[in-house]
C-alpha positions as CSV (number, residue, x, y, z in Angstrom):
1,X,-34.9,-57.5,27.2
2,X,-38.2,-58.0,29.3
3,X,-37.6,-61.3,30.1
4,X,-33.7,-60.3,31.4
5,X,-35.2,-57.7,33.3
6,X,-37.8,-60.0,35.2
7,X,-35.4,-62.7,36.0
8,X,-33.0,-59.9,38.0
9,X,-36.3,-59.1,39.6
10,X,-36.9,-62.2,40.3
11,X,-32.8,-62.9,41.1
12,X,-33.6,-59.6,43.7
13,X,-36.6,-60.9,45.4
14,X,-35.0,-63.9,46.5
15,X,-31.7,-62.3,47.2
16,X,-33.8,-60.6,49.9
17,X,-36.1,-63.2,51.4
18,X,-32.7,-65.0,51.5
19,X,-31.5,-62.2,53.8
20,X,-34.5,-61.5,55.5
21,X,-34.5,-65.2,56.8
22,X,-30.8,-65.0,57.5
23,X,-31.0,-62.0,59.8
24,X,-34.8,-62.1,62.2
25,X,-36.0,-59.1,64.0
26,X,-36.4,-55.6,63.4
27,X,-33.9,-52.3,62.6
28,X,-34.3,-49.6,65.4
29,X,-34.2,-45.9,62.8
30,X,-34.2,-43.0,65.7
31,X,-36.0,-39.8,63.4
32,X,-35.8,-36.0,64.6
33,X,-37.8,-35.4,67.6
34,X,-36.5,-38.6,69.7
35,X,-39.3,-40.7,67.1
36,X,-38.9,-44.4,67.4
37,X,-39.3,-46.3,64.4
38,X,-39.4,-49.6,63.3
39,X,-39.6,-51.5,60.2
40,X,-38.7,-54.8,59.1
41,X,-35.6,-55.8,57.5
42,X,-37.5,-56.5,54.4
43,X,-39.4,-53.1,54.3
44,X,-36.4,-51.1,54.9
45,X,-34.0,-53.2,52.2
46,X,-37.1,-52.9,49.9
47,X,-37.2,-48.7,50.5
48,X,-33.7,-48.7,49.7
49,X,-33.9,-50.5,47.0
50,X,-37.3,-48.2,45.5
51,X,-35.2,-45.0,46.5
52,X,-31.7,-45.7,44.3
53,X,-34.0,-47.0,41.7
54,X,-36.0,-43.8,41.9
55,X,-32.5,-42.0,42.0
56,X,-31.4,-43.7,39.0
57,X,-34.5,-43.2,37.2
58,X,-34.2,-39.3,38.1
59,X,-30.7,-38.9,36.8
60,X,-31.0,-41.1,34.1
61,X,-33.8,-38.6,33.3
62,X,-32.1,-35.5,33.9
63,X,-29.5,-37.0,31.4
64,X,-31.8,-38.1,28.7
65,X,-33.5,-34.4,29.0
66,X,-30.2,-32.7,28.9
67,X,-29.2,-34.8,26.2
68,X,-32.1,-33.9,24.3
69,X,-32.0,-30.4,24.5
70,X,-28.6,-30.6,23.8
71,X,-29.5,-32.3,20.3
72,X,-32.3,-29.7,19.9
73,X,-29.8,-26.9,20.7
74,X,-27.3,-28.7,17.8
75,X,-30.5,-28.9,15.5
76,X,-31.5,-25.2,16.0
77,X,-27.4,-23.9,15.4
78,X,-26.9,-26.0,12.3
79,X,-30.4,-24.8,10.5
80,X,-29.5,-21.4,11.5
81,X,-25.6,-21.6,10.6
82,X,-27.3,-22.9,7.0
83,X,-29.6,-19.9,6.9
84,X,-27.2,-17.6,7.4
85,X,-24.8,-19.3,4.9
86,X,-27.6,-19.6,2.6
87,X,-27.8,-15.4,3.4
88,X,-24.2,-14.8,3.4
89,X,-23.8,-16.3,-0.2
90,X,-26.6,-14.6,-1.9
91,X,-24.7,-11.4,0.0
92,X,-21.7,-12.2,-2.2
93,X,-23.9,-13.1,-5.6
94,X,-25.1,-9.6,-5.2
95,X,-21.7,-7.8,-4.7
96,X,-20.7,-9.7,-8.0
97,X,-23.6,-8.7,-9.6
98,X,-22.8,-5.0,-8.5
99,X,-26.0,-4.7,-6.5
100,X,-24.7,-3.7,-3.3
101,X,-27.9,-2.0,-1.8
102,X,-29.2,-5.9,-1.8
103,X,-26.1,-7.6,-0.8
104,X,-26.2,-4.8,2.3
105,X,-29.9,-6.3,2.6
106,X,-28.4,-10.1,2.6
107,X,-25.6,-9.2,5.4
108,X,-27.9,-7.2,7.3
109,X,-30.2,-10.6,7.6
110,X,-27.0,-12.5,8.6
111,X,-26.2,-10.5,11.4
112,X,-30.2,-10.5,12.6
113,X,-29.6,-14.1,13.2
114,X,-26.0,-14.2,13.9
115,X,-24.3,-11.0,14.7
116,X,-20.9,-11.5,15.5
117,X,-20.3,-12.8,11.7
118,X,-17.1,-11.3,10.5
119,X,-17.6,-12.0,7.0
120,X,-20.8,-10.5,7.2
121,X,-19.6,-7.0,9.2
122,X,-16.2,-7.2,6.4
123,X,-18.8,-7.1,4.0
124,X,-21.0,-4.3,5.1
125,X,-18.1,-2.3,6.4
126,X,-16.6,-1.9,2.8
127,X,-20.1,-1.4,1.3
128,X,-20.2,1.7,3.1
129,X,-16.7,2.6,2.2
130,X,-17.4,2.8,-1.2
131,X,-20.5,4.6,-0.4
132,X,-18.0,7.1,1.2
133,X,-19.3,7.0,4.6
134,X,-16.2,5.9,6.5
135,X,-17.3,6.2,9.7
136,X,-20.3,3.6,9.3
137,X,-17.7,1.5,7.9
138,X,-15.0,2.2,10.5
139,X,-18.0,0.9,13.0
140,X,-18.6,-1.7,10.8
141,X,-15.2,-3.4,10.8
142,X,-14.3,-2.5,14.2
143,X,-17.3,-4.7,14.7
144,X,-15.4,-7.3,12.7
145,X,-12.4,-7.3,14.4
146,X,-13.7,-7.9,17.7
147,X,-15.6,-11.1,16.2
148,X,-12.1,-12.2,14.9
149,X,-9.0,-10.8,16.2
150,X,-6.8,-11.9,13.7
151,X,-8.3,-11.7,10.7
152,X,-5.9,-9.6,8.6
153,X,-7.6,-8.7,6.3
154,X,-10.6,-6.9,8.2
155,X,-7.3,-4.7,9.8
156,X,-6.9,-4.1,6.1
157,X,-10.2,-2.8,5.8
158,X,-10.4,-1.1,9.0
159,X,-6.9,0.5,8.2
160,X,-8.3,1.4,4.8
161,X,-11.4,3.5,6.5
162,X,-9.6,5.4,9.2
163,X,-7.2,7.0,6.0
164,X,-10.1,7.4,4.5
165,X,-11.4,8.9,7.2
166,X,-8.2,11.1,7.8
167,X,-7.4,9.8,10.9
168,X,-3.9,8.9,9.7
169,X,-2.8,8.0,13.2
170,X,-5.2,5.7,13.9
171,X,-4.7,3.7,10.6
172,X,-1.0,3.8,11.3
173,X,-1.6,2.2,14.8
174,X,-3.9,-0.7,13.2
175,X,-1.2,-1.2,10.0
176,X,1.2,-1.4,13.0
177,X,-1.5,-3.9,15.0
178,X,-1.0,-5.9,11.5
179,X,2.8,-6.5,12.0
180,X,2.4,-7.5,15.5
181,X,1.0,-10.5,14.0
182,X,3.2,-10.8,11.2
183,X,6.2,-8.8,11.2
184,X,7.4,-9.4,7.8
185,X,3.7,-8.3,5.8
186,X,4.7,-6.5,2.7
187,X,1.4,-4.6,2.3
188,X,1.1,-3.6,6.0
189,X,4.8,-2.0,5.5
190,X,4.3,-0.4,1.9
191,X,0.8,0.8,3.5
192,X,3.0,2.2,6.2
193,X,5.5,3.8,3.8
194,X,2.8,5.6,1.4
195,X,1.5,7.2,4.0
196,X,4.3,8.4,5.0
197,X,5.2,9.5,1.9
198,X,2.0,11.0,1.2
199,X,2.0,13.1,4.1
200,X,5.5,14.5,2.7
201,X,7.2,12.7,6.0
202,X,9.8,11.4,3.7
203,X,12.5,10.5,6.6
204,X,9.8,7.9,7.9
205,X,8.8,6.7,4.5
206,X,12.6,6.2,4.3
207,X,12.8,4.1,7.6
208,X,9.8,1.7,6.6
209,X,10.8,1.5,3.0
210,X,14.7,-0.2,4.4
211,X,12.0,-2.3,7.0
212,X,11.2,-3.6,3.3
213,X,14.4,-4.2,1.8
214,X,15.0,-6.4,4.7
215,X,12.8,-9.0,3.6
216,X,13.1,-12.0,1.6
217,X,12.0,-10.4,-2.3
218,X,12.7,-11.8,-5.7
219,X,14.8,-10.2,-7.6
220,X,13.1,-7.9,-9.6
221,X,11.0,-6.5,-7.0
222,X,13.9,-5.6,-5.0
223,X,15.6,-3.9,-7.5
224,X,12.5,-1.6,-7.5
225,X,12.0,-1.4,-4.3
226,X,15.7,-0.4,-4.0
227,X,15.2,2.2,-6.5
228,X,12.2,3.7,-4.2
229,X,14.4,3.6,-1.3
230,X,16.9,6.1,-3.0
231,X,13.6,7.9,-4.6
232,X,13.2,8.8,-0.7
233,X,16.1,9.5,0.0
234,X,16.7,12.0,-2.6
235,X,13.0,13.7,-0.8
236,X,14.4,13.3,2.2
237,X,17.4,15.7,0.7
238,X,15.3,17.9,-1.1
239,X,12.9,18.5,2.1
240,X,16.0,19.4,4.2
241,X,17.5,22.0,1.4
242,X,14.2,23.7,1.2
243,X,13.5,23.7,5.1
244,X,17.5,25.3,5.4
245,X,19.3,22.3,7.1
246,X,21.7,22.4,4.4
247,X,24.4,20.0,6.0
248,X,21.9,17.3,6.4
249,X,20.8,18.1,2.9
250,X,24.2,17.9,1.8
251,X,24.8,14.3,3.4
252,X,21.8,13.3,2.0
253,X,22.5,13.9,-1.7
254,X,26.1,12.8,-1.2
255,X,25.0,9.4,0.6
256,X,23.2,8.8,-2.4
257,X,25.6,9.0,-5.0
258,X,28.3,6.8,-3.5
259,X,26.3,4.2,-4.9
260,X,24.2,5.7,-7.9
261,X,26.3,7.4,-9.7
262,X,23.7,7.9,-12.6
263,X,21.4,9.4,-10.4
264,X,20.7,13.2,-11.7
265,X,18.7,14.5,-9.1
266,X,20.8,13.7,-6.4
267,X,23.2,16.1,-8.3
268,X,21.0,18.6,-9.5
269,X,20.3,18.7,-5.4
270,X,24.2,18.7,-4.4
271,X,24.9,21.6,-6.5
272,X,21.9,23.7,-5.3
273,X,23.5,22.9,-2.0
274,X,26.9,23.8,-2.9
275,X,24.9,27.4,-4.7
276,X,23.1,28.3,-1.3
277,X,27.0,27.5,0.4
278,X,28.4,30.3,-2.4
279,X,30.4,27.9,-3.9
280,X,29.0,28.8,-7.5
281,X,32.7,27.1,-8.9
282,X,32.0,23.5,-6.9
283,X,28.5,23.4,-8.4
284,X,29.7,24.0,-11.7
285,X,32.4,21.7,-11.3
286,X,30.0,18.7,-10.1
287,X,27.3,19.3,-12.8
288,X,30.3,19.1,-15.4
289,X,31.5,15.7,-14.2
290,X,28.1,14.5,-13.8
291,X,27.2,15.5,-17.4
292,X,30.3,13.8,-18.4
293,X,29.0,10.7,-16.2
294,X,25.3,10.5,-17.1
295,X,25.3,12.0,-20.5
296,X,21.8,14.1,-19.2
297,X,21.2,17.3,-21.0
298,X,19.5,18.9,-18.1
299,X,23.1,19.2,-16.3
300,X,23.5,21.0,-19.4
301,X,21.3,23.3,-18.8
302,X,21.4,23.9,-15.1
303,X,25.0,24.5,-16.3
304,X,24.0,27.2,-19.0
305,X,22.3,29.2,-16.6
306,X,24.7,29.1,-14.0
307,X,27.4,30.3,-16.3
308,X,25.3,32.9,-18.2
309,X,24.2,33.9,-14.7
310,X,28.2,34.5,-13.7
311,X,28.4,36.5,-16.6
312,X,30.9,33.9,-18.0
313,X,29.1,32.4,-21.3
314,X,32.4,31.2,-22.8
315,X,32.7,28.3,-20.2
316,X,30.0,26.8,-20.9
317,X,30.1,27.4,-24.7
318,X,33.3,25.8,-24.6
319,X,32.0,23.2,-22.4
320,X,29.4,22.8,-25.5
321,X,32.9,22.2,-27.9
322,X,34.4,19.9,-25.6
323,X,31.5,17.7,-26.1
324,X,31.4,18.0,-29.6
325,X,34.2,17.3,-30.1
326,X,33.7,13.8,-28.3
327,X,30.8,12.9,-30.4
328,X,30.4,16.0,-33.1
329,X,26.8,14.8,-34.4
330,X,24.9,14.9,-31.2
331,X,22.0,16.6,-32.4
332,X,20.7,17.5,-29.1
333,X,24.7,18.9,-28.2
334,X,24.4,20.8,-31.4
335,X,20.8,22.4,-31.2
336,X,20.7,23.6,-27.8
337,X,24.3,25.1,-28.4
338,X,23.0,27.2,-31.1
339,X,19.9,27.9,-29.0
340,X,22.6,29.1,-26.5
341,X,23.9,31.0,-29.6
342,X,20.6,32.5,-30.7
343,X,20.2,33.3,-26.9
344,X,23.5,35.5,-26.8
345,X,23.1,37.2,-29.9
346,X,25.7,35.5,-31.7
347,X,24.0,35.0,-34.7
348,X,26.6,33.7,-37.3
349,X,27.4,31.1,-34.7
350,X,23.8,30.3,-34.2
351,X,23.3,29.7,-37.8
352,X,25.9,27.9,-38.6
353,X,25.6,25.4,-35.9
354,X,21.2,25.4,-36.3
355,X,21.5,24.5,-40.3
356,X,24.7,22.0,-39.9
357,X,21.6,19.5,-38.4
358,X,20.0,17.1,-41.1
359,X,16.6,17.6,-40.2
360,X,15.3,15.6,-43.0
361,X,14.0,12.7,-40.6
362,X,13.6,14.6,-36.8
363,X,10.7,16.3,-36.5
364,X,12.4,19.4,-34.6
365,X,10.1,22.4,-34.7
366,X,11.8,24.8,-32.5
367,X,14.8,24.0,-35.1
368,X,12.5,25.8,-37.4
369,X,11.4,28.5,-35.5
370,X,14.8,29.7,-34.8
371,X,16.3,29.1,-38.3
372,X,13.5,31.4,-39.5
373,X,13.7,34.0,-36.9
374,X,17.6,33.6,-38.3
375,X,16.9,33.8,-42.0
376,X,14.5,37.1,-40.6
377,X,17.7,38.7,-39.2
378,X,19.7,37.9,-41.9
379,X,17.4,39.6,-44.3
380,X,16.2,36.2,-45.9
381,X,12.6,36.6,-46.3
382,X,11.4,33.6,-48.9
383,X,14.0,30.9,-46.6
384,X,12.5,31.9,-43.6
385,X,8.5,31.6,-44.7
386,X,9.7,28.3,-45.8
387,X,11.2,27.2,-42.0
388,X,7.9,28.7,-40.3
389,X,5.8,26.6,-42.5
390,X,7.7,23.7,-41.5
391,X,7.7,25.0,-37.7
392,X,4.0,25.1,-38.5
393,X,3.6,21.4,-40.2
394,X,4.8,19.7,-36.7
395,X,2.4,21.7,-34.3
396,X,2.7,23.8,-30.9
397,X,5.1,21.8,-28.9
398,X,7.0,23.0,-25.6
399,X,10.0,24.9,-26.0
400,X,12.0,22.6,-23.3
401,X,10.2,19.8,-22.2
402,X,10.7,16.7,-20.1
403,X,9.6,13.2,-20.9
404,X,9.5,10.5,-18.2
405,X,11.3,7.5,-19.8
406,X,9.3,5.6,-18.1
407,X,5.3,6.6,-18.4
408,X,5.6,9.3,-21.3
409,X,4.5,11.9,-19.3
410,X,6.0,15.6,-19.9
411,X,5.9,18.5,-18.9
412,X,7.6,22.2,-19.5
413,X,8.8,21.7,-15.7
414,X,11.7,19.4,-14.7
415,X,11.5,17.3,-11.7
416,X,13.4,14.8,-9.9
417,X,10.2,12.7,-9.7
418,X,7.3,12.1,-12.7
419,X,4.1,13.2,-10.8
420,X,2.1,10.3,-13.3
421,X,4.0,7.4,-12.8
422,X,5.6,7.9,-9.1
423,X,9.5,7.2,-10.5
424,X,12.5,8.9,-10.0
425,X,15.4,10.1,-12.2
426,X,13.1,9.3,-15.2
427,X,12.8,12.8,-16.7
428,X,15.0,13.4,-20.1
429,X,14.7,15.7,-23.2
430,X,13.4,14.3,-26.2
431,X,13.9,16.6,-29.4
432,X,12.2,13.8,-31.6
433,X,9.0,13.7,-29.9
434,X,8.8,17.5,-28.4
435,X,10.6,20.1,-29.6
């Protein structure tokens, strides 16, 4: 390399003397200030030459110096990019480990040394959620989204807090920020949707919840999700009845049953429409064919009360027959019509209908009860201690209760929706578990 370098120098010398002796005299240079001067060819082809070398030696310089910093720079980021992994991890060892106080301490170092890390803020943000203090972790992930602007799931988070937080608009707005950047996000929607339906705003829960069925779903999930939609939709009814908009209401219940015809709520909600309209006969009309439809004993009812309420007993005792006479050992058709019996003083009827049931393997204690409150009027003392003690063997259970076919839940109360399990047209009578 030295020896390559001399011979150029060497190569440039004579290049010079060469032209030096090729061109004789001097180079006139006029400076500032009308000064004359004068130097030889050689002196000034030699400055030249010592100026672009000194210009290359100062860029090349200037390069190498940038260059090095630029390593240094490159260094420093990667040892502190491993720190804070290094950090970051232990973070998450210590969230696993359920020690969140030190995986806050962990985060907390990451963002000393780098504090635009999303991961980091995402982290910190829901530690202070489940600490309860939304708003540090609304700042938190607010944080976060700025240091990544579509991250998802820190709108998740932030969505999450601001609920939390009951600022209910705001988390709508980011839930709605979430479908700007993916339209067709089921949890953004059902988000969407259970706040609405929380907040008892069932017409909106209603819109989002068809926003739903119009995406891609397997089968099963749509078939629930379809079965939420008309869940709303009977709300949306029963909102509208109670607020007084009874045509709305009445379009409501009817929209629904053009296509679920099993669906008791939706006439349960119809004939309390056609009730507050005075049409007592239409109601008891519908609840009769919907009975006849469905097969649910709290049409039944509804119907019993109706009728007794009318002052006309024998239609629905003869509606009671008629369904006998379909399917004459229906032991719920058969007990509740000689509680209905019992109820209207009709006490030969009522015994005769409450003893014709084989008891032998249900465990019906209100069949019991009022056999021995029977025996009691009939004068029957030792029969009637006997019934109580069996009334007495099976517990205290609810007189009329409703179980949820779907969670088990009852209650004394019917309702078109199970307040455990979130499902609709789930609540039925069951004599062998309850009564």
């Amino acid at each position: 390399m030295i020896i390559r370098a001399i011979s150029l120098l060497i190569v440039f010398a004579a290049f010079i003397v060469w032209v030096d002796y090729l061109n004789p005299g001097d180079v006139n240079i006029t400076l500032p200030g009308n000064v004359l001067f004068e130097p030889s060819k050689m002196a000034l082809m030699l400055g030249s030459a010592i100026f672009g070398a000194l210009v290359v030696l100062i860029g090349t310089y200037i390069k190498a110096t940038g260059e090095f910093f630029k390593r240094w720079k490159i260094t420093r980021d990667r040892q502190r990019d491993s720190r804070v992994q290094v950090l970051y991890s232990k973070g998450l060892n210590a969230l696993l480990s359920r020690r969140a106080d030190l995986a806050a301490k962990y985060f907390g170092n990451v963002l000393a040394l780098k504090p635009d890390h999303a991961d980091a803020l995402l982290r910190l943000g829901s530690i202070r959620h489940k600490e309860g203090d939304y708003q540090e972790a609304v700042r938190y992930h607010q944080l976060a989204r700025q240091a990544d602007e579509g991250n998802i799931e820190v709108l998740f988070a932030l969505a999450l807090d601001q609920q939390d937080a009951r600022k209910v608009d705001d988390a709508l707005r980011t839930l709605e920020d979430i479908l700007e950047k993916d339209e067709g996000n089921l949890r953004a929607l059902s988000r969407i949707r259970d706040i609405h339906q929380g907040a008892g705003n069932f017409e909106k829960a209603e819109e989002t919840q068809e926003r739903i069925l119009k995406l891609t779903l397997p089968p099963k999930e749509r078939e629930a999700e379809h079965a939420r939609l008309v869940g709303l939709r009977y709300e949306t009814g029963r909102v509208l009845l109670e607020e007084g908009n009874i045509e709305k209401a009445k379009r409501a219940f009817k929209n629904i049953l053009k296509t679920e015809k099993d669906f008791v709520p939706a006439y349960l909600g119809l004939g309390e429409v056609y009730l507050e309209e005075n049409r007592s006969p239409e109601a008891a009309s519908l609840w009769e064919e919907a009975y006849r439809t469905t097969g649910s004993v709290t049409l039944l009812h509804r119907l019993e009360d109706l009728y007794l309420k009318l002052g006309t007993p024998a239609r629905i005792i003869n509606f009671y027959k008629s369904a006998l006479s379909r399917n004459p050992k229906d032991v719920s058709l058969n007990f509740f019509l000689g509680k209905l019996y019992y109820r209207l003083e009709m006490i030969d009827e009522a015994f005769g209908t409450l003893s014709s049931i084989d008891s032998s393997t249900r465990q019906l204690a209100d069949l019991h009860k009022l056999l021995g409150n029977l025996y009691l009027r009939r004068g029957s003392y030792q029969p009637a201690a006997a019934e109580f003690k069996k009334a007495l063997a099976h517990g205290d259970k609810p007189v009329v209760p409703y179980r949820c076919n779907n969670c088990d839940h009852f209650s004394t109360e019917w309702s078109g929706r199970c307040p455990r399990c979130g499902k609709w047209n789930t609540y039925s009578i069951d004599l062998d578990k309850y009564c």
